[in-house]
C-alpha positions as CSV (number, residue, x, y, z in Angstrom):
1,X,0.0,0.0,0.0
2,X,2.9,2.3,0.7
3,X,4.4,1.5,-2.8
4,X,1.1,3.1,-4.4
5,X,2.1,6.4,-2.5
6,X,5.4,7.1,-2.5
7,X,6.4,6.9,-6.4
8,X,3.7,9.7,-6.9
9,X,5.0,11.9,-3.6
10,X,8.5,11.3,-5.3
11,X,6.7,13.2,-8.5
12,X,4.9,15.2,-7.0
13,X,7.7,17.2,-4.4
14,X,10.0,16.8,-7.3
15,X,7.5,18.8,-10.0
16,X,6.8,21.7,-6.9
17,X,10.7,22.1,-6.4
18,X,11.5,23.1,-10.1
19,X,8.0,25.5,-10.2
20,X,9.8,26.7,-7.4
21,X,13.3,27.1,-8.6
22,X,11.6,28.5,-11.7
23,X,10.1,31.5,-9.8
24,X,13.2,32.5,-8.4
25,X,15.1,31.9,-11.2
26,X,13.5,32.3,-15.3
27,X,10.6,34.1,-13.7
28,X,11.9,36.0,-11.0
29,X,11.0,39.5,-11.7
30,X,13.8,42.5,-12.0
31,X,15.7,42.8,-8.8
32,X,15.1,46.6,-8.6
33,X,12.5,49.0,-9.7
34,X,13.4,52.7,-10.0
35,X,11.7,56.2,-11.5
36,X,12.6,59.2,-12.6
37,X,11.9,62.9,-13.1
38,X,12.8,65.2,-16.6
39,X,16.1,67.0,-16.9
40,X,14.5,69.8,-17.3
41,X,11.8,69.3,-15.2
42,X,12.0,72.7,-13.1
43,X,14.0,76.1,-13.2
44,X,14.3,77.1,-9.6
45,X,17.4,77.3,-7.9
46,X,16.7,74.8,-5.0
47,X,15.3,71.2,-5.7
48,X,13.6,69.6,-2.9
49,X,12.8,65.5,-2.4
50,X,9.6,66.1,-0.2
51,X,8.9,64.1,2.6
52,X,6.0,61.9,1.6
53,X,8.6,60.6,-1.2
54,X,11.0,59.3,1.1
55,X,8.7,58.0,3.6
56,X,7.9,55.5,0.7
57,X,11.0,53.9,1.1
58,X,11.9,52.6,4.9
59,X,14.5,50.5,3.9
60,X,16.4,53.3,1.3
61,X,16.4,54.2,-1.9
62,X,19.4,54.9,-4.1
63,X,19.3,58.6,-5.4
64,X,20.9,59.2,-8.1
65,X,21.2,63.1,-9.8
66,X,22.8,64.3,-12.6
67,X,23.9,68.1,-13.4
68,X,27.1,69.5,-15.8
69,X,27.4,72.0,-12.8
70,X,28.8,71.5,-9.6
71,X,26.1,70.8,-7.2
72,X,25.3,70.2,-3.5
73,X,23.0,67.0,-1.6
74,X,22.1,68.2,1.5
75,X,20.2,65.8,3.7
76,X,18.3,67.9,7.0
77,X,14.9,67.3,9.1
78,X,12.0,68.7,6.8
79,X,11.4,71.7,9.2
80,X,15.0,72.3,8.6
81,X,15.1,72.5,5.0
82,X,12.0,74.3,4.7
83,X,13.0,77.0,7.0
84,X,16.4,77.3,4.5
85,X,13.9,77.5,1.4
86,X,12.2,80.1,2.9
87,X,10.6,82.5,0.1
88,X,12.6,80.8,-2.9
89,X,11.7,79.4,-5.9
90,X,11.6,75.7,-5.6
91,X,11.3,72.5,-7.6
92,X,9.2,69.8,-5.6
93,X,9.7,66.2,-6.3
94,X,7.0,63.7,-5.3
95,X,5.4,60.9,-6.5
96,X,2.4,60.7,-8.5
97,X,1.2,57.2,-10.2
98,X,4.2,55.8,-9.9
99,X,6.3,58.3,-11.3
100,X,8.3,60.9,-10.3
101,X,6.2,64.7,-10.6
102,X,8.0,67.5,-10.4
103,X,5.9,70.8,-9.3
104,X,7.5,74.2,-9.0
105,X,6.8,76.9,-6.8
106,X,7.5,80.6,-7.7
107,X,9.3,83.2,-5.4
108,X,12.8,84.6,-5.0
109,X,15.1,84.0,-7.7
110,X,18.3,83.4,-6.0
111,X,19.5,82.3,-2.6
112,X,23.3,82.0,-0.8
113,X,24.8,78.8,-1.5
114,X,23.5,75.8,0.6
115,X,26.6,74.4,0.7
116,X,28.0,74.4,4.6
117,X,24.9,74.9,6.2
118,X,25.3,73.5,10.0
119,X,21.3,72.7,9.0
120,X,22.6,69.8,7.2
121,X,23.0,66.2,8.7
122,X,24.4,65.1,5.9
123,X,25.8,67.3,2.6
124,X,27.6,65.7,-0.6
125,X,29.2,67.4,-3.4
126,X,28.5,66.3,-6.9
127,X,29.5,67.3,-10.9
128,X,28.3,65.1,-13.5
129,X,26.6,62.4,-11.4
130,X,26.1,61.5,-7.9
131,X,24.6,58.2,-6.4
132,X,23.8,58.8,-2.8
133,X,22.5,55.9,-0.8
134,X,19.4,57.4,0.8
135,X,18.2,55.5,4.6
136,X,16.6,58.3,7.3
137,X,19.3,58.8,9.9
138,X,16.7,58.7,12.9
139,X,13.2,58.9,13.9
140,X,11.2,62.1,12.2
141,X,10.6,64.1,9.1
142,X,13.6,64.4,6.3
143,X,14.0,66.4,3.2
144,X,16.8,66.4,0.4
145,X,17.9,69.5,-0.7
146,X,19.6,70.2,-4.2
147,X,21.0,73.2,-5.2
148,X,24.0,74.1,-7.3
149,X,25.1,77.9,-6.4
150,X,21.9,79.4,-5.1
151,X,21.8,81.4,-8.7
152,X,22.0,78.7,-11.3
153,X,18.7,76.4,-11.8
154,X,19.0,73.1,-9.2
155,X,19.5,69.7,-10.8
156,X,16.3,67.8,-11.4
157,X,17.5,64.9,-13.3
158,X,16.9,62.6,-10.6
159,X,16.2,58.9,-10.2
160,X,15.5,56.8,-7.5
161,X,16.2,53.3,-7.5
162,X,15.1,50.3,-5.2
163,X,14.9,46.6,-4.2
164,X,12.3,45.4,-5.9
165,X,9.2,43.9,-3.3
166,X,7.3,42.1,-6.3
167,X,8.8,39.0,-5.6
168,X,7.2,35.4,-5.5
169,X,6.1,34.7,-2.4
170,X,5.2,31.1,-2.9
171,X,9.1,30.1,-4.6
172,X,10.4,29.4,-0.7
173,X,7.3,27.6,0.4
174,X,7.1,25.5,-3.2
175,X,10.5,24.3,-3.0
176,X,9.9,23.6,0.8
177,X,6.9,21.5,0.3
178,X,8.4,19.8,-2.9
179,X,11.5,18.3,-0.7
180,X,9.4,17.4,2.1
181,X,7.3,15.5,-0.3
182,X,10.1,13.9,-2.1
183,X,11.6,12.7,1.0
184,X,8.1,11.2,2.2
185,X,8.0,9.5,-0.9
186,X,11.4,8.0,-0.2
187,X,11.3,7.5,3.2
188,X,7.8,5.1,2.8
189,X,9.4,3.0,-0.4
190,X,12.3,2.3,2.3
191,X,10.2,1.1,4.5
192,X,8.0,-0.9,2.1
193,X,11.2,-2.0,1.3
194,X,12.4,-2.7,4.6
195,X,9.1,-4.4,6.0
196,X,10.2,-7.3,3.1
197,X,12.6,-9.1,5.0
198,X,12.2,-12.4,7.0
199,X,10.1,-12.5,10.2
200,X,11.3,-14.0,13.0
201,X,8.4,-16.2,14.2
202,X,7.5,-17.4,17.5
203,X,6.7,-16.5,21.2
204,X,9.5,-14.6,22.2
205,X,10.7,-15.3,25.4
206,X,10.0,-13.3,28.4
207,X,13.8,-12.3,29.0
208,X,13.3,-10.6,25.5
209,X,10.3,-9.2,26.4
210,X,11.8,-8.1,29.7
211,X,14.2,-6.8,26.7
212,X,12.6,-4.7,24.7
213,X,10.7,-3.2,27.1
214,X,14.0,-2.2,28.6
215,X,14.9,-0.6,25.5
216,X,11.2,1.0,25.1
217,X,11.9,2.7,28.3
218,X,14.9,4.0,27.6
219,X,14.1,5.5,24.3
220,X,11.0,6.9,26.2
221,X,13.7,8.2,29.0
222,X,15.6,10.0,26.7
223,X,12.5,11.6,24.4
224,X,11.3,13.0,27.6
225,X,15.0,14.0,28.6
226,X,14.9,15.9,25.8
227,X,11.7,17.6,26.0
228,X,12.7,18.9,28.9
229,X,16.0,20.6,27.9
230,X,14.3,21.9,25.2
231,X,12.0,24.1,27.3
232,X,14.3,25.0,30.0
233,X,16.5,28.3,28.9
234,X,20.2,28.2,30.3
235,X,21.3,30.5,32.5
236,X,23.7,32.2,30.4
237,X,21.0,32.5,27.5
238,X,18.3,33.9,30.1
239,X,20.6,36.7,30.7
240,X,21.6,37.7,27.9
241,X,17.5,38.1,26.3
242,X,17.2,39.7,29.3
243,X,19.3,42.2,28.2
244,X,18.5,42.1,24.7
245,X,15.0,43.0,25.9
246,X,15.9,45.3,28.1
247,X,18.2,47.3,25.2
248,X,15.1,47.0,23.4
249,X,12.5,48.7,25.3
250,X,15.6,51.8,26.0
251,X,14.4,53.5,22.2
252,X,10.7,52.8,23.3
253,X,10.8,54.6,26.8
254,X,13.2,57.6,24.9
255,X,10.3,57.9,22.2
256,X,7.8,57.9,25.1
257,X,9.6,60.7,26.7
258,X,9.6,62.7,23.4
259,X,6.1,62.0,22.5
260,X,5.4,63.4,26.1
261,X,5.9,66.9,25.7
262,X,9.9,66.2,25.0
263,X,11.2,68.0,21.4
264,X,14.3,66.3,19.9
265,X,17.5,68.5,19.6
266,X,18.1,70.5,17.1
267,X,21.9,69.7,16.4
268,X,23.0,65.6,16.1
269,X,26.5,64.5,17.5
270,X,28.1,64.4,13.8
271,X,26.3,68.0,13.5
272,X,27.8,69.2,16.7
273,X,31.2,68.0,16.2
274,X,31.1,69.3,12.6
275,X,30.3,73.0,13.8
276,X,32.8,72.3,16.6
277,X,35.9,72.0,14.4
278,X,34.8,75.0,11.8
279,X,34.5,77.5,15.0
280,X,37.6,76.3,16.8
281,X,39.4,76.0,13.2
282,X,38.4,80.3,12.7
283,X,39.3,81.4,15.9
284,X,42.3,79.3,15.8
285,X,43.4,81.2,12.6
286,X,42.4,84.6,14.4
287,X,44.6,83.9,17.7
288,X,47.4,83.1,15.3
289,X,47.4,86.5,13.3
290,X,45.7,88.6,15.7
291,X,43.1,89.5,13.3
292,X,39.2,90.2,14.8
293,X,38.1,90.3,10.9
294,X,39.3,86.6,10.4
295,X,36.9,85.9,13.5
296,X,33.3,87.1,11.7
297,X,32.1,84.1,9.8
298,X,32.1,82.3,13.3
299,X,32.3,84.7,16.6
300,X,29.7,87.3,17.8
301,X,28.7,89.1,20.6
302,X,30.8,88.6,24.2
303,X,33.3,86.3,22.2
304,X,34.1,88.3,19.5
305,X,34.4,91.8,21.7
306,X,36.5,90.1,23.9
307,X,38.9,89.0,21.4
308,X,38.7,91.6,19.7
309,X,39.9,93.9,22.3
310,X,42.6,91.3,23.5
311,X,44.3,91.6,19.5
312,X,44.3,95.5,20.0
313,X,45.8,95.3,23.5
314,X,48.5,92.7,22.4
315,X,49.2,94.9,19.2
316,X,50.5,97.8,22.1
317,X,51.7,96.2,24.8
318,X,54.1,92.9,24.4
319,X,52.7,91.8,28.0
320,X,49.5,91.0,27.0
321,X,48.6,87.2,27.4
322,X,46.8,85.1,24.9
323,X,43.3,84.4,25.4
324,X,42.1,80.8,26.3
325,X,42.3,78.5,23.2
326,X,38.9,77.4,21.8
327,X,39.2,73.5,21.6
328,X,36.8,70.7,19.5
329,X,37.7,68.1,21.5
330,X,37.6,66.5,23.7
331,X,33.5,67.2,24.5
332,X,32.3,67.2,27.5
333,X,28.9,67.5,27.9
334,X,26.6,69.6,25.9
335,X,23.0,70.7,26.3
336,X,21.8,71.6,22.9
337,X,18.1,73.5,22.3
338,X,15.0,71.8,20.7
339,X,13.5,74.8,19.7
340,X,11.7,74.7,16.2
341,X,12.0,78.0,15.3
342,X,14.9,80.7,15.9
343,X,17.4,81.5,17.4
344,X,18.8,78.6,18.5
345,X,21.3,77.6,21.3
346,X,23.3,75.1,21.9
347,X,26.4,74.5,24.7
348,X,29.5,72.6,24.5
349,X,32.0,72.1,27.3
350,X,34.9,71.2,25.7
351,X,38.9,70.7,27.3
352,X,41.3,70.8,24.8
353,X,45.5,70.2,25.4
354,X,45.6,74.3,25.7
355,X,42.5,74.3,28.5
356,X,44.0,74.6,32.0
357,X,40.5,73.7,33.0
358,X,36.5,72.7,30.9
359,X,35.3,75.6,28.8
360,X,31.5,76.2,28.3
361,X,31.4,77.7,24.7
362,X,27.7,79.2,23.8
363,X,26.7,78.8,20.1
364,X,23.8,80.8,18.8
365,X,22.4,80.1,15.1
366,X,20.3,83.5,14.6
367,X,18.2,82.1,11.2
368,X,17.8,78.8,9.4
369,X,20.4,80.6,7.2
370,X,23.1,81.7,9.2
371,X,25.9,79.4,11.2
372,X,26.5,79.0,14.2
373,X,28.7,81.5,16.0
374,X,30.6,81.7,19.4
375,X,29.1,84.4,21.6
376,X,30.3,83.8,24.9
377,X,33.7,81.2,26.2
378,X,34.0,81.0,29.7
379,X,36.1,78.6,32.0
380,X,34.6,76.4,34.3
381,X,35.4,77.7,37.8
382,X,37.2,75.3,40.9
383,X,34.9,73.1,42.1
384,X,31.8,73.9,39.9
385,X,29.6,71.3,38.3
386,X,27.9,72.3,34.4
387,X,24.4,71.8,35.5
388,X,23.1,68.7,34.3
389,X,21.2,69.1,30.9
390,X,17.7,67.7,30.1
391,X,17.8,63.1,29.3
392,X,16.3,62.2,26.1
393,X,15.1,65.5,24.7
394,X,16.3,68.8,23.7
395,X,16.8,71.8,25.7
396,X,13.4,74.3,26.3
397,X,15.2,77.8,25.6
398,X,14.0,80.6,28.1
399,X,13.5,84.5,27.2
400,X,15.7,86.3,28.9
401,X,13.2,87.8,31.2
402,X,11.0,85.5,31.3
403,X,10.7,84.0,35.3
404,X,8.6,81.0,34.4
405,X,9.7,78.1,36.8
406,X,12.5,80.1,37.9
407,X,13.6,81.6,41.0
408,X,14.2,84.7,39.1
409,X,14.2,85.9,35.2
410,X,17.9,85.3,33.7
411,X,18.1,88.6,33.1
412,X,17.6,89.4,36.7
413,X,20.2,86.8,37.4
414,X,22.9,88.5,35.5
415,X,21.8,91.7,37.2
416,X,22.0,90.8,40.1
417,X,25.5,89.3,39.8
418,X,26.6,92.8,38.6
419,X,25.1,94.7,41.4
420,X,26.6,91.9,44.5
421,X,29.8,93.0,42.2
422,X,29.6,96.8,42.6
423,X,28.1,96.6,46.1
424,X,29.3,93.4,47.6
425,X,27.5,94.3,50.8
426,X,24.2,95.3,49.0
427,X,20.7,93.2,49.2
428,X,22.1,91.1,46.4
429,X,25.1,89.8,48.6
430,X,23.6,86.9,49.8
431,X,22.0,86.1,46.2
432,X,24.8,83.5,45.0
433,X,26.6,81.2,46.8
434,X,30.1,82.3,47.4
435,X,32.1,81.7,44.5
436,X,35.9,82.5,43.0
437,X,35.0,84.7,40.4
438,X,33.3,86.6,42.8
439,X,36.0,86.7,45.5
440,X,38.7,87.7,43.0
441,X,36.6,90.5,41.8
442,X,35.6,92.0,45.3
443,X,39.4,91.4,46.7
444,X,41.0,93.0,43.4
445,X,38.8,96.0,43.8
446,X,39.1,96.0,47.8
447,X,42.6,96.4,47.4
448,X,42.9,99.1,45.1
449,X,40.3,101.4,47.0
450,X,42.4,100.4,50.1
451,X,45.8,100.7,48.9
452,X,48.0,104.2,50.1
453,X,49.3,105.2,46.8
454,X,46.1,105.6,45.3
455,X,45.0,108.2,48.4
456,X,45.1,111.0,46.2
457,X,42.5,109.5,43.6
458,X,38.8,108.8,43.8
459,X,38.3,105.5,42.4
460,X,35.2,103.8,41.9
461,X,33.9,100.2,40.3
462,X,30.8,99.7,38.1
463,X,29.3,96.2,36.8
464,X,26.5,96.9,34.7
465,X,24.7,93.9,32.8
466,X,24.4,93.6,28.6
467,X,20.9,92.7,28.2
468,X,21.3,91.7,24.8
469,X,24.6,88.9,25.8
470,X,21.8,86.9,28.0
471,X,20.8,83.4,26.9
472,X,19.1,80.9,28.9
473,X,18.5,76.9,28.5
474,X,16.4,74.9,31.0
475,X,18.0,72.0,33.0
476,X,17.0,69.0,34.0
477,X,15.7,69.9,37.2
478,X,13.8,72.7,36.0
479,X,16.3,75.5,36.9
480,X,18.6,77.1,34.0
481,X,21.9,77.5,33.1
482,X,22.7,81.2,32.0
483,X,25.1,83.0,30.2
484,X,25.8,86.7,30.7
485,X,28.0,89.6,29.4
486,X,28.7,92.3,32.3
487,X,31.0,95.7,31.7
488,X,33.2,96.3,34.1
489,X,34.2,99.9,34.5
490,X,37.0,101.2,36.6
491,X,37.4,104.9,36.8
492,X,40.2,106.8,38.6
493,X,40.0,110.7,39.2
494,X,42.5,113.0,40.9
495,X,40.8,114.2,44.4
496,X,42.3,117.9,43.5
497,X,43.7,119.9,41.4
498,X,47.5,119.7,41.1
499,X,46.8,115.6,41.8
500,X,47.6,113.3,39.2
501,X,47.6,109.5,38.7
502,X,50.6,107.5,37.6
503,X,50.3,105.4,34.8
504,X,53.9,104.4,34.1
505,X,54.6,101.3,33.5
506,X,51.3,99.5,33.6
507,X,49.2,98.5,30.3
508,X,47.5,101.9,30.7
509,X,50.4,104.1,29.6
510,X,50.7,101.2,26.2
511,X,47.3,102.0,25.2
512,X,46.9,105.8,26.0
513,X,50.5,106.8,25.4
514,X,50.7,108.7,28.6
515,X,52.9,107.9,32.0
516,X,50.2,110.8,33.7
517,X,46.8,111.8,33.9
518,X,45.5,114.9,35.9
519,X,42.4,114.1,34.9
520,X,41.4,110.7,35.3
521,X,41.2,107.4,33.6
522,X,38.5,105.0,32.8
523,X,39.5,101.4,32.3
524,X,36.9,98.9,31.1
525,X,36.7,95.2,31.2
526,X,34.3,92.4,29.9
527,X,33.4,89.7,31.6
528,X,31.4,86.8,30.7
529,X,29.9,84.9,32.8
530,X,27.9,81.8,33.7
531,X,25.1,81.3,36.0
532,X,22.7,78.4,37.2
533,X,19.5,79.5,38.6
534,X,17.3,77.3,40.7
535,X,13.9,76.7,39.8
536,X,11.5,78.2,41.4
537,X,10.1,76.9,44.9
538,X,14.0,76.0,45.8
539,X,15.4,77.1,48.6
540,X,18.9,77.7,46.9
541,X,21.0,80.0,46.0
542,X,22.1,80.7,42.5
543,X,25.7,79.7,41.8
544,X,28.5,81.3,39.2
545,X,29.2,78.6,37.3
546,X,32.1,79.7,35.1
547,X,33.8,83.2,34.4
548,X,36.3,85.1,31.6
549,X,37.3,88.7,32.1
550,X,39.1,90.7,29.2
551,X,40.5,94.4,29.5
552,X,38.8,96.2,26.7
553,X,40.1,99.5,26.6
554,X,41.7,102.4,29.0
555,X,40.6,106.1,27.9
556,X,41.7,109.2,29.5
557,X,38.8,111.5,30.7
């Protein structure tokens, strides 16, 4: 009876295996699919991959463009790259029935070059052709962005290309079926031909009995052996799915948090580092040639004032010490803004080779268009800690005088610090905790009110705070870390007439090219500073986090 069946199985799995060979072989369909978009599809001077067309493809998409002109792939969140696009012109690639449509969109006829935009998480350069394997870098939204000079037309000769899903689903199971089959077929003509031998006839005795039920028992034993350790997970491999499963639900709970109120940062690691290098790279080259002009394209504000005025001092007066290096590397820590919109803010600590001790660098991007640029560098003072930024999300920026979960606006904050520096007994004295910025200040300007040789002078100190040098980024208790710009004037005046004040000797004389004054001197200093404020309901006190101070010029009255 088994002889009926198993010639035909034999057939049978034999005929599904070659169907299914076939289908993945002489009927397979093509491997990869692709579509593409006119040359001259579109005149604008910035070509945009939308992101409904690269949603369609999860698991990439090879993008290839083609232009005679130098051109620039520039890969940023969609938000991102439509902030850049702003008012201009634009050609809009998306699909429609199964093609690639190109729509454009009227406005301004030129832009800057895209090229070097700290937007971009990504940016290629291409001439002729460019093939740019396209997978979404992380969760959210992404755009491309092509553009050649921001005044010639962008490149629109585009294609994407891609596996190809249209493959036969039932080749695997045919040529699975088909050998099971076959080997039924063989397996029951062995044992037809197996069950053709002689037969041992007879009762069998009971020691055989005894026998083979010894052997039944034992094969029984061992199928139940088996089982078991089949079931039961070993030690080592509990563990380690324990681990795997707890690694697992890590990107979960970080997308909770996100999905909670949480906004993601604005700048990645490769980002960061990237803007990192260009601003230490320019002010590198400005230190060296003592040149504020070579500073623009990355320093503002406090920064570039205070460097600034450090070139001019050194170019008079051979005494004049460097300022503090700005290092890359190595980072820190960083707190980095998730603000949509602009400004945006982001904070590096960073201790380089030439960093006696961690420097907080402040980065401010005022548009979608502009860089980065350092506005404030201040060193970490003995002792202090960079309060701790937010986990999982970016970094709520805070008006400078807004007060909103704070003990006191940051603006206020920096105020305050200036007026506990003019009057160090005054009803801000007890405001910070007691710091060595602070200390050095008070002492420096104790001494020179105190000291005998300057009896015949008035002298007087003022700290007044820069509103427009405040920034402010919320930390992960709620409280914020602030930066601040202060002035600090000094200003010397003979008590009476015939009185004069020396100036021989000192950096004063260098810069106003006189050993005397009978009428008086103002010297001014910047000083940048950084703050944490408590948030509000705490009970402590704000703390100077980090300090710089730079001599920016000495006039005579």
């Amino acid at each position: 009876m088994r002889n009926k069946f198993a010639v035909p199985l034999i057939v049978l799995g034999v005929l599904l295996m070659l169907i299914g060979i076939g289908q993945r072989t002489i009927w397979a369909p093509p491997e990869t699919e692709s579509v593409s978009a006119p040359a001259e599809a579109g005149n604008a001077v910035i070509t945009v991959l939308d992101t409904e067309l690269l949603a369609e493809h999860p698991d990439g998409v090879e993008i290839t463009v083609r232009s005679e002109a130098p051109f620039t792939l520039a890969v940023g969140r969609a938000n991102d790259v439509e902030a850049w696009v702003g008012e201009a012109a634009v050609n809009r690639l998306g699909a429609a029935d199964g093609e690639l449509a190109v729509e454009t969109e009227n406005g301004e006829a030129q832009t800057p070059n895209p090229a070097g935009s700290d937007l971009w998480v990504v940016e290629e350069s291409g001439e002729g052709e460019l093939s740019y394997d396209w997978d979404a870098p992380e969760s959210g939204e992404w755009e491309i962005l092509l553009a050649a000079d921001g005044t010639a037309p962008a490149p629109t000769d585009v294609t994407m290309t891609w596996e190809n899903d249209a493959t036969r689903p039932f080749a695997v199971p045919l040529i699975v079926v088909g050998a099971l089959l076959a080997v039924l077929g063989l397996a029951l003509a062995f044992l037809r031909s197996g069950s053709d031998g002689p037969r041992r006839s007879g009762r069998r005795s009971s020691g055989t009995e005894t026998g083979s039920g010894d052997r039944q028992h034992s094969v029984s034993g061992s199928t139940s052996a088996f089982t078991a350790t089949a079931r039961r997970r070993p030690a080592f491999l509990a563990a380690a799915a324990a681990a795997v499963l707890a690694a697992g639900s890590a990107p979960a709970a970080a997308l909770a948090a996100e999905s909670d109120g949480g906004s993601l940062p604005v700048v990645g690691d490769a980002q960061l580092e990237r803007i990192l290098d260009s601003v230490a790279a320019t002010v590198g080259a400005g230190d060296a040639a003592k040149d504020a002009s070579m500073l623009k394209p990355r320093v503002e504000g406090a920064a570039y004032a205070m460097r600034e005025a450090n070139y001019a001092v050194a170019g008079k007066s051979g005494d004049q010490e460097a300022p503090v290096p700005v290092a890359a590397e190595a980072l820190r820590t960083q707190s980095v803004s998730g603000a949509a919109g602009w400004p945006r803010t982001v904070v590096a600590v960073t201790q380089g080779d030439g960093n006696p001790v961690p420097q907080a660098l402040l980065l401010v991007q005022a548009s979608a268009r502009d860089n980065y640029k350092l506005v404030s560098a201040v060193q970490m003072l003995p002792a202090s800690t960079f309060p701790q930024p937010p986990t999982g999300t970016g970094a709520d920026q805070i008006p400078a005088d807004s007060d909103n979960g704070l003990v006191m606006s940051p603006q206020d904050a920096v105020s305050a610090l200036a007026d506990s520096l003019t009057a160090p007994d005054g009803e801000n004295k007890d405001t910070f905790a007691a710091n060595r910025f602070s200390e050095d200040v008070v002492k420096f300007q104790q001494q020179v009110q105190g000291d005998p040789k300057n009896e015949h002078a008035l002298n007087a100190f003022q700290h007044a705070a820069d509103p427009a040098g405040t920034y402010a980024l919320r930390t992960d208790d709620g409280g914020a870390v602030v930066f601040g710009y202060l002035s600090n004037t000094f200003s010397s005046t003979p008590k009476e007439a015939g009185d004069s004040i020396n100036l021989e000797g000192t950096v004063y004389e260098a810069l106003t090219g006189q050993a005397t004054t009978d009428k008086g001197i103002d010297v001014t200093h910047g000083e940048a500073v950084m703050l944490y404020v408590p948030a509000s309901g705490s009970t402590g006190q704000a703390v100077v986090v980090g300090a710089d101070q730079e001599l920016l010029s000495a006039k005579l009255k």
